[in-house]
C-alpha positions as CSV (number, residue, x, y, z in Angstrom):
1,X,109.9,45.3,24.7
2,X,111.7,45.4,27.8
3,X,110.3,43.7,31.1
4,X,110.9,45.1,34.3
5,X,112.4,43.8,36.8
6,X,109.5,41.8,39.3
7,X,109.5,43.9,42.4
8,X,108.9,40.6,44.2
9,X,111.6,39.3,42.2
10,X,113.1,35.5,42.1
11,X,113.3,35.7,46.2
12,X,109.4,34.6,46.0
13,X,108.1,35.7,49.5
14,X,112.0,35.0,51.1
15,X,114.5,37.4,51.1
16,X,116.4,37.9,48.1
17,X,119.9,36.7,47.6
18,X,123.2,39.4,47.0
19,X,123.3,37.5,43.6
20,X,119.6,37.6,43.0
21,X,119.9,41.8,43.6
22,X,122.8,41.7,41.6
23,X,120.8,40.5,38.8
24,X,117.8,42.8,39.3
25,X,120.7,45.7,39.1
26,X,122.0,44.2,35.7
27,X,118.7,43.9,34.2
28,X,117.2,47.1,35.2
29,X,120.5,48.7,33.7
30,X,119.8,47.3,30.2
31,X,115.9,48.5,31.1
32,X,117.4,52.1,30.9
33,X,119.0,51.7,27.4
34,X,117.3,53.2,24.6
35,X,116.2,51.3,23.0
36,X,115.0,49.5,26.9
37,X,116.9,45.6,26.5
38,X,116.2,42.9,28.9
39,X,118.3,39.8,30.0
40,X,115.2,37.6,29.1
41,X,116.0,38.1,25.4
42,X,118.1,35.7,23.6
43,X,120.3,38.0,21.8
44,X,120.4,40.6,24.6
45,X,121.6,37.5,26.6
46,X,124.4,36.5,23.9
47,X,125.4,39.4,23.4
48,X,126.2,40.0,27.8
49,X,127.8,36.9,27.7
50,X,130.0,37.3,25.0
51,X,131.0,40.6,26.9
52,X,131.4,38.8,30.2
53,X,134.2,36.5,28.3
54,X,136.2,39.7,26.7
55,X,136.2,40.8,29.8
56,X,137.7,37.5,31.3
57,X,140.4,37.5,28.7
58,X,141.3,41.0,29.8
59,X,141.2,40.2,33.8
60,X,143.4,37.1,32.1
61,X,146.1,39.2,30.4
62,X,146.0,41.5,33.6
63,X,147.7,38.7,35.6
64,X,149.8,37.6,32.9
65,X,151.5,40.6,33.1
66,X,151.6,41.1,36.6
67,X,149.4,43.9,37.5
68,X,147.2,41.9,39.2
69,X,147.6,38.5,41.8
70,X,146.8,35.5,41.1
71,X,144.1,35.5,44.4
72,X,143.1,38.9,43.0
73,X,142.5,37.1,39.5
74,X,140.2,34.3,41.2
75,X,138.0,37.1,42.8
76,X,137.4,39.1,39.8
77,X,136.3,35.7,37.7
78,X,134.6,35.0,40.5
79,X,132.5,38.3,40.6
80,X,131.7,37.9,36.8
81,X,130.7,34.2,37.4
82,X,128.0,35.6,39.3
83,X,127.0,37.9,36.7
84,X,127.1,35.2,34.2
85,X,124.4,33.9,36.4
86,X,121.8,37.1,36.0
87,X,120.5,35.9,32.8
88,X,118.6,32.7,34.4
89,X,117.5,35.1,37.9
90,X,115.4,37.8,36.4
C-alpha cells in the first residue's frame, strides 16, 4: 500500500529543503502508478536505485563521446545524487 507523502513532510515545523521537495515530488510520482508504489518499500527502493545507476552510465557514455562537458557531466550526477537521496527523506 502506498503512503502519501506527509504534508508536514521531513521539514518538521521549518521550511522544507529544495532536496526535501524534490523527494516529496518523486515519491508522490510513484503514489500515482497503478498499482500506487512508495520510496519507503524495499524493492520499490532497489529497484529506483538501480535505475538511477543506468542512468549514470548513460550520462557516462554521453561524455565519452563528446555530447556533453565534462562540467555539464558533474551537474547531471550531481542532480541524480540528490535523487539518490529521496529514498531516506520521505
Amino acid at each position: 500500500m502506498a503512503t502519501p507523502p506527509d504534508p508536514a513532510g521531513a521539514g518538521h515545523g521549518r521550511d522544507r529543503t529544495p532536496l526535501e521537495l524534490f523527494a516529496t515530488d518523486i515519491e508522490t510520482s510513484f503514489n500515482a502508478m497503478s498499482p500506487p508504489r512508495t520510496l519507503t518499500d524495499d524493492d520499490t527502493v532497489a529497484i529506483y536505485l538501480r535505475t538511477l545507476d543506468v542512468w549514470q552510465r548513460v550520462l557516462e557514455g554521453t561524455r565519452a563521446r563528446g555530447v556533453i562537458t565534462g562540467p555539464q557531466l558533474a551537474d547531471l550526477l550531481q542532480t541524480l545524487e540528490g535523487m539518490r537521496q529521496a529514498p531516506r527523506l520521505v
